[in-house]
N, CA and C atoms of all chains as a GROMACS GRO file, in nm:
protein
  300
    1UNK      N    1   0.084  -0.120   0.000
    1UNK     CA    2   0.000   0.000   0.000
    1UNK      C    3   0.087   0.124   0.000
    2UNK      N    4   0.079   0.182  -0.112
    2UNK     CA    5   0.121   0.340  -0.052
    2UNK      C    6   0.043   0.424  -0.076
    3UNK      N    7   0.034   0.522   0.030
    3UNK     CA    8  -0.038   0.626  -0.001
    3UNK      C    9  -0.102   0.728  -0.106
    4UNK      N   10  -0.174   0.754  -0.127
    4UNK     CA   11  -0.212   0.848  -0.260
    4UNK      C   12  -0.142   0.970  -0.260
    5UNK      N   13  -0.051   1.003  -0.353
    5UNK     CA   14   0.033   1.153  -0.359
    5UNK      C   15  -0.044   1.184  -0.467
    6UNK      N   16   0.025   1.331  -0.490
    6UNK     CA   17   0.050   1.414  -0.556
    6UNK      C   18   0.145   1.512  -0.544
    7UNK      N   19   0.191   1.534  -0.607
    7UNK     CA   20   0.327   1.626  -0.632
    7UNK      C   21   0.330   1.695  -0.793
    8UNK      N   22   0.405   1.854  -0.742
    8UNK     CA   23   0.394   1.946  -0.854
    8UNK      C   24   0.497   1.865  -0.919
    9UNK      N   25   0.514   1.878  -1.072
    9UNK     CA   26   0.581   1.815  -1.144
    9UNK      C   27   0.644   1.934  -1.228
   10UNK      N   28   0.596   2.043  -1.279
   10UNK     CA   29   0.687   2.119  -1.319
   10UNK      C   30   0.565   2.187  -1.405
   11UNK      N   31   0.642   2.277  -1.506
   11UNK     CA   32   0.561   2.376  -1.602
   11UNK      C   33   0.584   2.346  -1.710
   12UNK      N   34   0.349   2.361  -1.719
   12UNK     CA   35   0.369   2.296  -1.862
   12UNK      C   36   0.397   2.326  -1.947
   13UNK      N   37   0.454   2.476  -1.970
   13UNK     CA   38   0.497   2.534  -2.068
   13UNK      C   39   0.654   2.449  -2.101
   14UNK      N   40   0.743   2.407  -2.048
   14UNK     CA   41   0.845   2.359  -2.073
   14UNK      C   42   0.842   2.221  -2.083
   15UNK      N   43   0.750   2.184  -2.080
   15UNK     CA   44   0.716   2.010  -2.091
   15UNK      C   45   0.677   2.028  -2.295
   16UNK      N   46  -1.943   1.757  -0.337
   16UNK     CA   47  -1.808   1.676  -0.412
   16UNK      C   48  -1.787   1.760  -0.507
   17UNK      N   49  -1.633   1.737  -0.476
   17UNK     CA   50  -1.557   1.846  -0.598
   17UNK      C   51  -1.538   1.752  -0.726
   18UNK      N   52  -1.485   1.816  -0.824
   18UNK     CA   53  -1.458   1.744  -0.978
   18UNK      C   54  -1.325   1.820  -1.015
   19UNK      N   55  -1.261   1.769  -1.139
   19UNK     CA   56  -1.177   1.838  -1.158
   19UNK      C   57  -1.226   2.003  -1.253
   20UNK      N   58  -1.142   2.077  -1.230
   20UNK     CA   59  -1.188   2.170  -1.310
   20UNK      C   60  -1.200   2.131  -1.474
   21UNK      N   61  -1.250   2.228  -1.552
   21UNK     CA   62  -1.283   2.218  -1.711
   21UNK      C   63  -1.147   2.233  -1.748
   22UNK      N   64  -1.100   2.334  -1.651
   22UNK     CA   65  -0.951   2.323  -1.763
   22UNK      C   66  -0.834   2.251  -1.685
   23UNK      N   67  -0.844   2.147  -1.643
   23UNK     CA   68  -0.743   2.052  -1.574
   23UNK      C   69  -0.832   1.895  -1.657
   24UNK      N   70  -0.701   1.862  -1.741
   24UNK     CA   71  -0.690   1.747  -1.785
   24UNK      C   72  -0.645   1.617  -1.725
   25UNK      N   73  -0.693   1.482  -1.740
   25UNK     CA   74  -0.651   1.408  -1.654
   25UNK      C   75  -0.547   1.318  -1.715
   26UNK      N   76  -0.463   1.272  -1.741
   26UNK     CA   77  -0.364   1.160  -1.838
   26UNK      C   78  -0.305   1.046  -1.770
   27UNK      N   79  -0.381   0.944  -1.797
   27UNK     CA   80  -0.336   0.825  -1.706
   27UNK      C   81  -0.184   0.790  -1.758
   28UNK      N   82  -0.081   0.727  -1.640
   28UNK     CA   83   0.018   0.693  -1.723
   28UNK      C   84   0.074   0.544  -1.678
   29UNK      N   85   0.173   0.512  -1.782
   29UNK     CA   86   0.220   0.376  -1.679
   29UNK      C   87   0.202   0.343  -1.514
   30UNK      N   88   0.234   0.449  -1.443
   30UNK     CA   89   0.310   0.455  -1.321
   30UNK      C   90   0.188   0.536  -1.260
   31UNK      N   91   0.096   0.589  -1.303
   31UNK     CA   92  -0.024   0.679  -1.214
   31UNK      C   93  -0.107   0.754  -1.339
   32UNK      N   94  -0.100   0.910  -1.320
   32UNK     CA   95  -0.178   0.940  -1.334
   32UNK      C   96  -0.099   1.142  -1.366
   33UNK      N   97  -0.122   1.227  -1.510
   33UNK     CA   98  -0.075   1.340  -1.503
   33UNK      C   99  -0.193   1.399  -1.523
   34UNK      N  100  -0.190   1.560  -1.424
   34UNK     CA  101  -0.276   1.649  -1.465
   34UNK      C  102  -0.231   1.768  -1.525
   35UNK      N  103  -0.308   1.803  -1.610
   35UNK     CA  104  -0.256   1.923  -1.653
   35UNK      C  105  -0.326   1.991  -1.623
   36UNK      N  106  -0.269   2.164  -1.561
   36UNK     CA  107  -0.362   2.242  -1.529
   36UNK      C  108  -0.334   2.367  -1.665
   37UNK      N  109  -0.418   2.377  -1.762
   37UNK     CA  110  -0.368   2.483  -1.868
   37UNK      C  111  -0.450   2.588  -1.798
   38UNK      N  112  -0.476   2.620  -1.685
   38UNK     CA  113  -0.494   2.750  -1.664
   38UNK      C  114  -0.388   2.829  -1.590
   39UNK      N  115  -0.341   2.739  -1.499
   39UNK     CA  116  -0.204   2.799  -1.440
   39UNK      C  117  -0.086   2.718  -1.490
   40UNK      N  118  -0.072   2.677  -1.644
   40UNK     CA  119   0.020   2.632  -1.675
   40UNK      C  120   0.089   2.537  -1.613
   41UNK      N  121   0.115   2.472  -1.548
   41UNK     CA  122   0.148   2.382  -1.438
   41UNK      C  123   0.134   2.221  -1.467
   42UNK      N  124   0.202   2.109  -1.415
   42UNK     CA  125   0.138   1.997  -1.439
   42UNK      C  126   0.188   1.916  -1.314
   43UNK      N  127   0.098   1.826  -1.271
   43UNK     CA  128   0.092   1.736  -1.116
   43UNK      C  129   0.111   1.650  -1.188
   44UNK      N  130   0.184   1.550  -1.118
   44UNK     CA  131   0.200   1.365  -1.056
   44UNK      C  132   0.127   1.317  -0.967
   45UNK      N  133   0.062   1.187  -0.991
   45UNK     CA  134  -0.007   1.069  -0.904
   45UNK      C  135   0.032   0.966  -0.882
   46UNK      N  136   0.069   0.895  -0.810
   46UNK     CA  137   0.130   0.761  -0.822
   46UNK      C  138  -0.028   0.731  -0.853
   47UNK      N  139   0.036   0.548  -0.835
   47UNK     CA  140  -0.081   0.464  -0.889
   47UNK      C  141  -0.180   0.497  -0.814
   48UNK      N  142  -0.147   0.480  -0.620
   48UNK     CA  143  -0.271   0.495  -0.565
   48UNK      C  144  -0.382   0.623  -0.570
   49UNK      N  145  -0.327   0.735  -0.564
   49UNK     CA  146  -0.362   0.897  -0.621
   49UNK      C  147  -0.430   0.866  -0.771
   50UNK      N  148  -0.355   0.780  -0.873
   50UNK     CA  149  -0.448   0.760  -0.971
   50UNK      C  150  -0.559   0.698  -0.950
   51UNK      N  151  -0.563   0.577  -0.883
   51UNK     CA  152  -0.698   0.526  -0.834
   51UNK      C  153  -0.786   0.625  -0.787
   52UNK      N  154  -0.773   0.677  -0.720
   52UNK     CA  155  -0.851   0.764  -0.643
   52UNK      C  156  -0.937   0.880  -0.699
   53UNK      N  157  -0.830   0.926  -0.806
   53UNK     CA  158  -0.889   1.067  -0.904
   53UNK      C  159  -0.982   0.971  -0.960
   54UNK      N  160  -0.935   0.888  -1.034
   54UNK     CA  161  -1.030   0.828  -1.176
   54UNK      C  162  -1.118   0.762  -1.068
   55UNK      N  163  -1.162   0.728  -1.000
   55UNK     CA  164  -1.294   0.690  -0.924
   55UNK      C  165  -1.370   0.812  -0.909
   56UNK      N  166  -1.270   0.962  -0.837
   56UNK     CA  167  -1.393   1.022  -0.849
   56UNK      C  168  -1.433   1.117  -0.967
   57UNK      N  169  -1.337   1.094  -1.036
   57UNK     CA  170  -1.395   1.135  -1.212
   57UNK      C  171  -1.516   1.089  -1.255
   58UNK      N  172  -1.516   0.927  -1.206
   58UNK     CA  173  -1.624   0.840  -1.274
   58UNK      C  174  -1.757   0.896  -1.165
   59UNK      N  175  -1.757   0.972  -1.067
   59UNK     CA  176  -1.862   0.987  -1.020
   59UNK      C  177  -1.864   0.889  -0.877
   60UNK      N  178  -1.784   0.861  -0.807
   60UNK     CA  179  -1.774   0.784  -0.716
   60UNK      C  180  -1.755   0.867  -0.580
   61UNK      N  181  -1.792   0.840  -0.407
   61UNK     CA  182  -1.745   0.942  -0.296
   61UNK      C  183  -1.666   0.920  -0.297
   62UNK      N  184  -1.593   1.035  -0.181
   62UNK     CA  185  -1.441   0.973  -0.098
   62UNK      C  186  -1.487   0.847  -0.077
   63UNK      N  187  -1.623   0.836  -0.013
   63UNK     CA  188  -1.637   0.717   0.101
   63UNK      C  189  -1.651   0.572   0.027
   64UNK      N  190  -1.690   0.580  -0.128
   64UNK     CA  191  -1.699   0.455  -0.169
   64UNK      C  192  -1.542   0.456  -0.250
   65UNK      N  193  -1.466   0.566  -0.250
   65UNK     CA  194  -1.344   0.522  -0.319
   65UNK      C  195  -1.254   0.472  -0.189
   66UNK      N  196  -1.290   0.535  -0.075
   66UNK     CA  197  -1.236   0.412   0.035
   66UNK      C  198  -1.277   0.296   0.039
   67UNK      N  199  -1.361   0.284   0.014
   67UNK     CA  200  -1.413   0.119   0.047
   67UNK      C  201  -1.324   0.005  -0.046
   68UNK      N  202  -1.339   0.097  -0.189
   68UNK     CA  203  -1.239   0.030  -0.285
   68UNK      C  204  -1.128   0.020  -0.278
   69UNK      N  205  -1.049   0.099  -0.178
   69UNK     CA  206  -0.889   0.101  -0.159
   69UNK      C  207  -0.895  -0.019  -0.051
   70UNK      N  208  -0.965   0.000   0.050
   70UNK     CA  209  -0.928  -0.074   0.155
   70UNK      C  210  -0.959  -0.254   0.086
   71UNK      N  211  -1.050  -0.218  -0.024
   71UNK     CA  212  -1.064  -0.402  -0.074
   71UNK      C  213  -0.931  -0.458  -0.172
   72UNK      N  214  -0.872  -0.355  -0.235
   72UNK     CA  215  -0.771  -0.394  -0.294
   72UNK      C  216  -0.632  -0.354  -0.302
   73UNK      N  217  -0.614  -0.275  -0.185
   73UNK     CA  218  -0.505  -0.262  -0.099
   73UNK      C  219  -0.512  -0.300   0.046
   74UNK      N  220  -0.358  -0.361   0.117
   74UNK     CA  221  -0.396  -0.443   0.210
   74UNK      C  222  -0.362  -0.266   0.333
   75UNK      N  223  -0.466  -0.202   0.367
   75UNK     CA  224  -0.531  -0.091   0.438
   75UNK      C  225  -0.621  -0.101   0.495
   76UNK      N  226  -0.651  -0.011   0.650
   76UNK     CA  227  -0.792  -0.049   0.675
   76UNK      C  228  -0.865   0.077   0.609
   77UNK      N  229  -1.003   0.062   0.638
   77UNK     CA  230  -1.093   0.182   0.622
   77UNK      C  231  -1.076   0.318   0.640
   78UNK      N  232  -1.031   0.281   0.788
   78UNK     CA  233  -1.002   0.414   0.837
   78UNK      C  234  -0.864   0.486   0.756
   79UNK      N  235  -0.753   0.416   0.716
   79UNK     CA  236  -0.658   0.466   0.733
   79UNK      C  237  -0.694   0.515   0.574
   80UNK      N  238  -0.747   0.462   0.509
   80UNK     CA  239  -0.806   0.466   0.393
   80UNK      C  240  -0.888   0.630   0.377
   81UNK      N  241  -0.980   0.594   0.471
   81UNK     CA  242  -1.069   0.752   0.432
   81UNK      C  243  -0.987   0.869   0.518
   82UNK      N  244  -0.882   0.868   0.563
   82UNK     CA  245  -0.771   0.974   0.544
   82UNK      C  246  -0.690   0.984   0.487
   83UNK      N  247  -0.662   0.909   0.413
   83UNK     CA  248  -0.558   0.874   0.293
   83UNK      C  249  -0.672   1.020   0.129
   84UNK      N  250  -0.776   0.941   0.141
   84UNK     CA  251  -0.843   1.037   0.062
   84UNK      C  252  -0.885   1.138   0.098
   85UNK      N  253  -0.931   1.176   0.181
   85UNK     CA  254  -0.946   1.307   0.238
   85UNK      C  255  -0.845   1.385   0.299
   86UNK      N  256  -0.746   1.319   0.314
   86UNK     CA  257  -0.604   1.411   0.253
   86UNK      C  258  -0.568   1.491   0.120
   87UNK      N  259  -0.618   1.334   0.042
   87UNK     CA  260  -0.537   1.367  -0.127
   87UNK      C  261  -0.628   1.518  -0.192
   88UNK      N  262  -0.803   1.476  -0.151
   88UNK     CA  263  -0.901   1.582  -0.153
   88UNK      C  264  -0.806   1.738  -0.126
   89UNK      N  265  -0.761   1.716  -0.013
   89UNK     CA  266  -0.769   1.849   0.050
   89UNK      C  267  -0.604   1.887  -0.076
   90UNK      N  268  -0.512   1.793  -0.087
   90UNK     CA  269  -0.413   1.852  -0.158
   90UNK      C  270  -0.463   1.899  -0.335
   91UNK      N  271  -0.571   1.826  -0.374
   91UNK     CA  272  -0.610   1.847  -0.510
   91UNK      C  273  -0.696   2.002  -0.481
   92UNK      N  274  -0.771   2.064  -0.384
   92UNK     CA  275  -0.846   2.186  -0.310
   92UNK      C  276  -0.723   2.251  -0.331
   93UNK      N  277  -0.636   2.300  -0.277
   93UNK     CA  278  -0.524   2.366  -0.179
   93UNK      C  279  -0.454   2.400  -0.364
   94UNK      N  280  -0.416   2.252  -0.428
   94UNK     CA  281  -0.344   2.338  -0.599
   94UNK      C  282  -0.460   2.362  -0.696
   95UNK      N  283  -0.579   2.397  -0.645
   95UNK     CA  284  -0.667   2.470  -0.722
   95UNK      C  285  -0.722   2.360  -0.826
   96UNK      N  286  -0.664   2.219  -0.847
   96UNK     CA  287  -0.717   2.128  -0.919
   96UNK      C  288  -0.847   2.117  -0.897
   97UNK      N  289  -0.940   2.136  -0.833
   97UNK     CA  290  -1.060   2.081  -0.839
   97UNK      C  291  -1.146   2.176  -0.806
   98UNK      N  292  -1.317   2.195  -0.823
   98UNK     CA  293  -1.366   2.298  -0.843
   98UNK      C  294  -1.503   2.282  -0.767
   99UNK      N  295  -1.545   2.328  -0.697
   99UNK     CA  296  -1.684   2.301  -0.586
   99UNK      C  297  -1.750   2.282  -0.684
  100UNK      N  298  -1.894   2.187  -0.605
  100UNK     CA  299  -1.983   2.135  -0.725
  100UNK      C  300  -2.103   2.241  -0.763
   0.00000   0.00000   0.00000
């Protein structure tokens, strides 16, 4: 089990 | 129950789950379990029955379960991902 995250991943302009 | 906003996209991926927010340009990570969780309540599902589903197919209890989501709730609230009903 791990927990449910979320985390910023970056900008989508540079993706 | 919140939803995601109109302009936050959802993109399942190998490993979870990406959102894109094209209003604040920005884009979030989900692991798998965070993906479970969104796409249940995409499909129209509660916190309380997307706990029920974690705790049946992850080895979790209930409880630890419906704070597990009503955590993730409050972090998807807090980056503006999601939008009162």
């Amino acid at each position: 089990y791990e927990p449910p995250l979320l985390a910023e991943a970056g900008d989508y302009a540079e993706l | 129950m919140s939803r995601l906003r109109a302009d936050v996209t959802a993109c399942p991926t190998d490993d979870g789950m990406v959102l894109l927010d094209e209003r604040q340009g920005r884009y979030w990570q989900l692991n798998s379990t965070g993906a479970l969780v969104v796409q249940a309540l995409i499909d129209g599902a509660t916190p309380e029955q997307v706990a029920d589903q974690l705790s049946r197919v992850r080895p979790v209890s209930r409880e630890r379960a419906v704070a597990d989501v009503a955590a993730l709730m409050d972090q998807l609230t807090r980056a503006k991902l999601v939008s009162a009903p």
